[in-house]
C-alpha positions in Angstrom: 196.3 114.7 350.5 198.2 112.8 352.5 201.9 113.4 353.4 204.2 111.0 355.8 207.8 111.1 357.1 209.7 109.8 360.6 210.0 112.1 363.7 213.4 114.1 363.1 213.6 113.1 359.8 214.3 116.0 356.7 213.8 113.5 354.1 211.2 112.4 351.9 210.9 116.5 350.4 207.3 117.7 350.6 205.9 118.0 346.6 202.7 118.9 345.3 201.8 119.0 341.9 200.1 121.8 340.7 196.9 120.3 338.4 195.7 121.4 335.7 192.0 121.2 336.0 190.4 122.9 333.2 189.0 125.7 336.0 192.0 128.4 335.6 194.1 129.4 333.6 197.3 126.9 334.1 199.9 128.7 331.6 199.2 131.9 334.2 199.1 130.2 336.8 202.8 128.5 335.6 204.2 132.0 334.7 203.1 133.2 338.3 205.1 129.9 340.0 208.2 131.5 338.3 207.8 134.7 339.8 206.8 134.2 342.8 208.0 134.2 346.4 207.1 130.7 348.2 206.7 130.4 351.4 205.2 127.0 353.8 203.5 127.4 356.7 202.1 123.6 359.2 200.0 124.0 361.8 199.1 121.1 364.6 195.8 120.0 363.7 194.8 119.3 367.2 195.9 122.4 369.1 196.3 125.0 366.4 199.5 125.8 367.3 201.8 126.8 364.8 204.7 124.3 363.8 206.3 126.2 360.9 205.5 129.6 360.1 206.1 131.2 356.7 209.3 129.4 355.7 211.3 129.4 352.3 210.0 126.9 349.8 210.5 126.0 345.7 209.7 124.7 343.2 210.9 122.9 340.7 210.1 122.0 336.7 209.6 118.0 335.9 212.0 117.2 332.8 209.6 116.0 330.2 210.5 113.2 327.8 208.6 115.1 325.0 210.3 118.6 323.8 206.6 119.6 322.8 205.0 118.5 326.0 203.7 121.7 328.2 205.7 123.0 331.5 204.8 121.0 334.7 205.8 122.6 337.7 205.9 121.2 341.5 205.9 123.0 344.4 208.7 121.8 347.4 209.5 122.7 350.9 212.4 120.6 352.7 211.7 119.6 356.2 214.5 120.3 358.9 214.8 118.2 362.3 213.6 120.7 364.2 210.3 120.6 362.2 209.9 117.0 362.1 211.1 116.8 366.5 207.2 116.2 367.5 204.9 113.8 366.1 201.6 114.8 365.4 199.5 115.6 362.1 199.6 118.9 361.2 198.0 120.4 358.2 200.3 122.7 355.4 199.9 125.0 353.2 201.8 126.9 350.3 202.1 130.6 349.8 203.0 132.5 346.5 203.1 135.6 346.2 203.9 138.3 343.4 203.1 141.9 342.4 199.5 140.2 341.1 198.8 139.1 344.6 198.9 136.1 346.8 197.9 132.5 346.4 197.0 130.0 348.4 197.8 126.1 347.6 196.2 123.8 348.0 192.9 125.2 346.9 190.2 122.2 346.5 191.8 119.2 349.4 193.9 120.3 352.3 197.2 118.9 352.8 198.2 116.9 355.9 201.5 116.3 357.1 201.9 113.1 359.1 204.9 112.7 361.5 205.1 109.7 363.0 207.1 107.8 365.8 210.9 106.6 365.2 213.0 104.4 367.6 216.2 104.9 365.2 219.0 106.9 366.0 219.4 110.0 363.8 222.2 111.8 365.6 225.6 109.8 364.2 228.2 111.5 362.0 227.8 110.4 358.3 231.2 108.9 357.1 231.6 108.0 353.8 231.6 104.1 352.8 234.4 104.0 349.7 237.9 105.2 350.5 240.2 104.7 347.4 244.3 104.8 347.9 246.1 104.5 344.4 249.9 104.1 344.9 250.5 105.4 341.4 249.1 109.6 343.1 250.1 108.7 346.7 253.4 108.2 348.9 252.6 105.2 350.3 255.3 103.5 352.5 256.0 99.4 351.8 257.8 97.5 353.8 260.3 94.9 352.1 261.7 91.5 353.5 264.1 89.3 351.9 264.7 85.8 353.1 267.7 83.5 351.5 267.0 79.3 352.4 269.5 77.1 351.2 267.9 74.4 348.8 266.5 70.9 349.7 269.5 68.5 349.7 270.3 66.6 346.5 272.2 63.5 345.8 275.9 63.4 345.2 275.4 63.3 341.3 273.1 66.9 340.9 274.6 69.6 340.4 275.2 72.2 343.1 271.3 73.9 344.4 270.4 77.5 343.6 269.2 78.9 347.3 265.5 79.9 347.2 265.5 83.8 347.8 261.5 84.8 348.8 260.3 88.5 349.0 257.6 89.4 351.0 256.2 93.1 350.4 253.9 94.8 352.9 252.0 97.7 351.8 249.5 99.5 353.5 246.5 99.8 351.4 243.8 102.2 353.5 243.9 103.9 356.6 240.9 105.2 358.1 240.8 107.4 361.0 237.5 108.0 363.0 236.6 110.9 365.4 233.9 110.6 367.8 232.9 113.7 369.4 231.6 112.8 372.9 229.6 115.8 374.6 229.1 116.8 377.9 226.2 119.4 378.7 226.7 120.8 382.4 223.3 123.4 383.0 223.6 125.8 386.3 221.2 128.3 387.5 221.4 132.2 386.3 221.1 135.3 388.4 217.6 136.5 388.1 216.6 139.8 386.9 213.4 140.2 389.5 210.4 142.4 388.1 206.9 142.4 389.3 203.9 140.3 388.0 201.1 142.5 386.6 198.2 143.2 388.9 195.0 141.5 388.0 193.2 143.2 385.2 197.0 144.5 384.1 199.5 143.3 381.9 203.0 144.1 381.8 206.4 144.1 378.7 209.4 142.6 379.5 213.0 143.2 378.3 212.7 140.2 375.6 209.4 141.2 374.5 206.8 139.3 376.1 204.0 140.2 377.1 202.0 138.6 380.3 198.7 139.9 381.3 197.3 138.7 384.5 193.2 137.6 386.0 192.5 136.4 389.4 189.2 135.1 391.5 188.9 134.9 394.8 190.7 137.1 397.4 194.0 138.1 396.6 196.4 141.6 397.5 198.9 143.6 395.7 201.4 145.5 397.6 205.5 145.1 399.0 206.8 142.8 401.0 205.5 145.4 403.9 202.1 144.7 402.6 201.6 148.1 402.6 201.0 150.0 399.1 204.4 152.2 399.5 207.8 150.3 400.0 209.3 149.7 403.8 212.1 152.2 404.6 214.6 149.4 405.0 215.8 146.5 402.3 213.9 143.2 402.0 215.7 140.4 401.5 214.1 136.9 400.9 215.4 134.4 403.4 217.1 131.4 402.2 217.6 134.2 398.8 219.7 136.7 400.8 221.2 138.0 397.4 218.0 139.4 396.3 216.3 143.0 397.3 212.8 142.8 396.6 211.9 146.4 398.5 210.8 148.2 395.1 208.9 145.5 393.9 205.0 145.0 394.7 203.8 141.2 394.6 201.0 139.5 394.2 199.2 137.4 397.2 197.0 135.4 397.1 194.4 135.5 400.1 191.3 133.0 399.6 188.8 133.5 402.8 188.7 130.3 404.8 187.1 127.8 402.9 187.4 129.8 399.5 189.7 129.7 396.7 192.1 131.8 394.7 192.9 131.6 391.3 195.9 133.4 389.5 196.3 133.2 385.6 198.8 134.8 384.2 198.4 135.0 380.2 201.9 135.0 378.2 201.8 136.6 374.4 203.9 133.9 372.8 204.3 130.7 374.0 207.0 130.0 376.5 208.7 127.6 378.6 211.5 127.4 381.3 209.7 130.4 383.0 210.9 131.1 386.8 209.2 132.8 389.5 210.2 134.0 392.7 208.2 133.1 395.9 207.9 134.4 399.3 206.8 132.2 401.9 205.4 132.5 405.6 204.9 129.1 407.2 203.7 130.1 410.9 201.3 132.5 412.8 203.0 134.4 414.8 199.9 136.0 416.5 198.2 132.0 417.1 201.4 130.4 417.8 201.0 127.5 415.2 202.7 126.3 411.5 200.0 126.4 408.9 200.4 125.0 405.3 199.8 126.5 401.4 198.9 124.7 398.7 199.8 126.5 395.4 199.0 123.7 392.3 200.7 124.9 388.4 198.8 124.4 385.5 199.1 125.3 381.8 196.9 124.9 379.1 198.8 122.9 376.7 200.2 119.0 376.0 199.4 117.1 379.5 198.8 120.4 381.0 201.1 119.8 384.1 204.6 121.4 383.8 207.6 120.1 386.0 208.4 122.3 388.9 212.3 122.1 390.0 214.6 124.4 391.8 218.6 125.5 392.9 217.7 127.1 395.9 214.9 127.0 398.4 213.6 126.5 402.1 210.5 126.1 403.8 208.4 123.8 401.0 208.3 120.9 399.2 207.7 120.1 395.6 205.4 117.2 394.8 204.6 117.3 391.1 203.2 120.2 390.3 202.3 121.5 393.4 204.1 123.4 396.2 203.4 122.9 399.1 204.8 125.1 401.9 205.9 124.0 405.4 208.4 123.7 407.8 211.1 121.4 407.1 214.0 122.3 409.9 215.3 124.9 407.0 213.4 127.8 407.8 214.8 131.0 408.8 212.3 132.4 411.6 209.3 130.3 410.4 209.8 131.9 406.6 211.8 131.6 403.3 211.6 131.5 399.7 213.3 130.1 395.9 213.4 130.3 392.8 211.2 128.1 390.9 210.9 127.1 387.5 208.5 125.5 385.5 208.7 123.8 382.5 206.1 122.1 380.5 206.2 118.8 377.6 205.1 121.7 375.0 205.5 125.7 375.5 202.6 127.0 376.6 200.8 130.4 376.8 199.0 130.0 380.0 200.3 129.5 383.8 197.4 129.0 386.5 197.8 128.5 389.8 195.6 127.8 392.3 195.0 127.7 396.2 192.5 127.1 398.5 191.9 128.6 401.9 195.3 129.8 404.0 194.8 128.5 407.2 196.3 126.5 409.4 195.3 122.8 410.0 193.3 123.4 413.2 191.3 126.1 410.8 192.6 129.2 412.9 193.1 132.2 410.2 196.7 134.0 410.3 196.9 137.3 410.8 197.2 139.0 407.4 200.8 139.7 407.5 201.4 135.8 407.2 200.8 135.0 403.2 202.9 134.1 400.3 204.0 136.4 397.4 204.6 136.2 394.0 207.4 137.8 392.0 208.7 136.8 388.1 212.3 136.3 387.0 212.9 136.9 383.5 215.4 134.8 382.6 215.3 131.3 382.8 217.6 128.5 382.8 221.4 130.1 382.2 224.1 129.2 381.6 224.7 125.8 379.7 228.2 124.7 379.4 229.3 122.7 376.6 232.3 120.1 376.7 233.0 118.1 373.3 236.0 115.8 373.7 237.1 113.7 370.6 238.0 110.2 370.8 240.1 109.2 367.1 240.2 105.5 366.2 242.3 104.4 363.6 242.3 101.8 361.1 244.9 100.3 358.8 244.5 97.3 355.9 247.8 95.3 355.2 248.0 93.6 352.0 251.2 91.6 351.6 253.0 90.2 348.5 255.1 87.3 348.7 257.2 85.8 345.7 259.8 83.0 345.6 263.0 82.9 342.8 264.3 79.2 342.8 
């Protein structure tokens, strides 16, 4: 079964007919439609991802012409925007369930729901087309002008002219006033709550819930910014981040052997989006005297599988697509710094990896340990949007005017 309707659209309404096939009973099956809870679920049919899960549906009884004909009954759901935002085919499915049990609709075709592309606008305020004014229930002001002309002249032998007096009337018959909201959407970055990745083979909870549970290949450490397994005595502050203290927190770094690489996954228990992470980053060997560059490249595993990378505040790296790559620019503060990073993705996704091969420099000299880049998560992510509606009122008034003449 085949279903269509436009990207954001919430109309035509889903219905399916429930048959009566001769292989059930249909008057139970009727009696249990009006007892029942319904609920519709859509899943994409590519990814498996769910679209809708477990929503409110009805259902509703055709009128039959004949008074003797037997109850048909059709199941509904009603489609809101957000449902309808992503095209795709999806496949849906009914739910009803009552103290007998639960059933499943449809039962011998599935059902596919078919979004497809629209380029028309679906976002304008619906104004109604008919405004009535009836001067008979309203005050409606007129406007009233008498003019007196003499008469065309007449020969000697007519008697004298009446002057021509004309009225002319102005009433106004419909005024329609218009208010178009014009928004302004201003997004600036939040303060970020820093907590610690979970160690390969770990996972940890955060505040809002989420779960992220972390593998790794390759060579890779866990300690503090001391890179020692207990904290330094003395606060850490991120350069080019010198609000943050990270001295209590143990981060991941990645070490891949010259040659090698490392691969971090981190594994999120709903899908997400917007996520931000906190980077350290060392960009020069202090023991060999030389810069050296990292390569860190983001991927997730849904839609194109390559999320946007953008930050507020950083040093020491550029972003080219989705990788990072860290260098000296000029803005380093003694040949280190760090950001905040976020990532966001064309679809939420439940998987981050990131990957980077060997950490040496470009002559192929190996830093001493102490020169790597760590990893920290910030659980909040984009903050706080500002809104700004300002209203612009247009106004529109139809004149009819009535003009009589009493010669």
């Amino acid at each position: 079964m085949e279903f269509y309707i436009k990207k954001n659209a919430t109309l035509p309404v889903l219905k399916m007919q429930v048959v009566k096939d001769g292989r059930s009973d249909y008057n139970k099956m009727m009696e249990m439609i009006e007892e029942a809870s319904i609920f519709f679920s859509m899943v994409d049919t590519e990814t498996g991802i769910p679209r809708i899960v477990t929503r409110p549906a009805g259902f509703v009884e055709k009128t039959q012409m004949d008074p003797n004909a037997e109850y048909e009954y059709y199941v509904y759901y009603q489609f809101t925007p957000n449902d309808t935002r992503k095209v795709g085919r999806y496949e849906g499915q009914f739910l009803l369930r009552n103290s007998d049990g639960t059933l499943i609709l449809p039962i011998r075709e599935k059902l596919y729901i078919n979004v497809q592309e629209s380029f028309i606008a679906d976002d304008l305020p619906y104004e109604s087309c008919y405004v009535v004014g009836f001067p008979c229930c309203a005050s409606i002001p007129t406007t009233t002008t008498t003019t007196t002309t003499p008469c065309p002249s007449c020969r000697a032998c007519c008697p004298t002219p009446t002057p021509v007096i004309t009225t002319t009337t102005t009433i106004p018959v419909i005024t329609t006033t218009t208010t178009i909201p014009v928004i302004t959407t201003t997004t600036t970055n939040a303060p970020c709550s820093i907590t610690e990745l979970p160690q390969p083979g770990d996972s940890k909870e955060y505040s809002n819930g989420l779960v992220v549970s972390a593998t790794a290949t390759g060579d890779w450490l866990y300690k503090y910014c001391n890179l020692q397994d207990t904290p330094p005595p003395s606060p850490c502050h991120p350069h080019c981040l010198e609000g943050y203290d990270i001295s209590n927190k143990k981060m991941f770094w990645p070490a891949p052997s010259f040659g090698n690489t490392t691969v971090y996954t981190l594994n999120f228990s709903y899908p997400v989006n917007d996520i931000a992470l906190i980077i350290w980053i060392y960009t020069y060997d202090t023991i060999n005297g030389v810069y050296y560059r990292e390569t860190f490249t983001f991927t997730t595993d849904t839609g194109t599988n390559i999320p946007t990378i953008t930050s507020f505040d950083f040093c020491c790296a550029n972003i080219s697509g989705n990788t990072l790559i860290t260098q000296d620019n000029g803005d380093c503060w003694s040949q280190s710094g760090s950001g905040v990073f976020y990532f966001n993705n064309d679809e939420p996704f439940t998987q981050l990896i990131i990957t980077t091969p060997n950490w040496g420099n470009e002559t192929g000299i190996m830093p001493p340990v102490n020169n790597v880049t760590g990893f920290l998560f910030c659980e909040e992510s984009f903050g706080p949007t500002t809104t700004t509606t300002t209203t612009i009122s247009l106004v529109n008034t139809i004149y009819l005017s009535l003009t009589t003449k009493n010669c």
